[in-house]
C-alpha positions in Angstrom: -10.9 12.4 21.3 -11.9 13.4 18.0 -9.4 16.5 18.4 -6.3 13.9 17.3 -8.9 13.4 14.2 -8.3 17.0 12.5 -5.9 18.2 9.5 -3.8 20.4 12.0 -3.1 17.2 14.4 -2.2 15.3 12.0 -0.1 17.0 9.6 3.5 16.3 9.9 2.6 13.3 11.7 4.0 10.2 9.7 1.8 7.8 10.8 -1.0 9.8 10.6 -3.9 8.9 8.2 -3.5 12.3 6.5 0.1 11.9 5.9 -0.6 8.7 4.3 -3.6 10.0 2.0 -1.0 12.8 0.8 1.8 10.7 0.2 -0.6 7.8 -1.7 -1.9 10.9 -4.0 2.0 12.4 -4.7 2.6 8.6 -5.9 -0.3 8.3 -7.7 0.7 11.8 -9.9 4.1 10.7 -10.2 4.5 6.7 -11.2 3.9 6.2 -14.8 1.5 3.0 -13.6 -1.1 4.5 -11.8 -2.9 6.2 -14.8 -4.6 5.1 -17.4 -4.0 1.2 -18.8 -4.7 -2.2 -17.8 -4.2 -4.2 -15.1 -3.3 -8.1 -14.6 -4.4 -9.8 -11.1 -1.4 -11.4 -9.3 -1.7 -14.7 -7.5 -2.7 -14.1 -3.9 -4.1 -16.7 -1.0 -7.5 -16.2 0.4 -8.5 -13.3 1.8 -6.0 -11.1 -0.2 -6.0 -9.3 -3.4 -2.9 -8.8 -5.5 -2.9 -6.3 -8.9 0.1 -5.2 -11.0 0.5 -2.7 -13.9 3.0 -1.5 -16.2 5.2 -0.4 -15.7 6.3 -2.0 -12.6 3.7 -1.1 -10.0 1.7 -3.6 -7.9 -1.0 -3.4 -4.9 -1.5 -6.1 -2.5 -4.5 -5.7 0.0 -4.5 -8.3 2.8 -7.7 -9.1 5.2 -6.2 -12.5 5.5 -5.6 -13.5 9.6 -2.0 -13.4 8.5 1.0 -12.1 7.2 1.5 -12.4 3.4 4.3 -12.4 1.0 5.0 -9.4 -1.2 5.0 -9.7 -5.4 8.7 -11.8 -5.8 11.7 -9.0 -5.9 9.3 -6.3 -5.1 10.4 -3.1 -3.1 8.0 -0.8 -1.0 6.4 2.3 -1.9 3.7 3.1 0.4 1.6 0.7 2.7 -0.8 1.4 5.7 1.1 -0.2 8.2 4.7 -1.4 9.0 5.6 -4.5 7.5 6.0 -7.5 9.6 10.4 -7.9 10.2 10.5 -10.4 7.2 8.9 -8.4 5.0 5.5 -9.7 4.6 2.0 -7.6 4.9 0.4 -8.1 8.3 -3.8 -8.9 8.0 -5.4 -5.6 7.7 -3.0 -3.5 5.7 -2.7 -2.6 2.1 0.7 -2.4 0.7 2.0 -0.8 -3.0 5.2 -2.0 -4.7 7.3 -0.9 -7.4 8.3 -4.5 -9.1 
């Protein structure tokens, strides 16, 4: 089973965990936010964490039981699962926007 594990199996694969690492570091090169400067926690319910930095960049991290709302007006970059259909992040998935 650890042969769907490797680099070879899972590149190309969009859902893969190696697709996702590559596409988290090409977004971390490219958006001015994710380098050096300060950051401002959001308001989040238990059992998530919310972040934002300029310009226009925030992370949401839910290990909540449920679904949580997005940053208001927020669109998606990158998360580690599908959205739920009404836009929220499902429990157990971390989520970045552009705001």
């Amino acid at each position: 089973a650890w042969c769907t594990l490797t680099v070879e199996a899972q590149r190309g694969d969009e859902n893969s965990m190696f697709e996702l690492y590559r596409r988290a570091l090409r977004l971390r090169r490219e958006h001015p936010a994710l380098g050096d400067g300060r950051l401002a926690w959001l308001p989040a319910p238990a059992g998530a964490l919310a972040f934002a930095r300029e310009p226009g960049f925030a992370c949401l991290v839910n290990i909540s039981g449920g679904p949580v709302a997005p940053p208001a007006g927020s669109e998606l970059l990158i998360s580690s699962g599908p959205l739920s259909s009404d836009g929220r992040v499902p429990a157990d998935t971390a989520a970045w926007f552009s705001v």
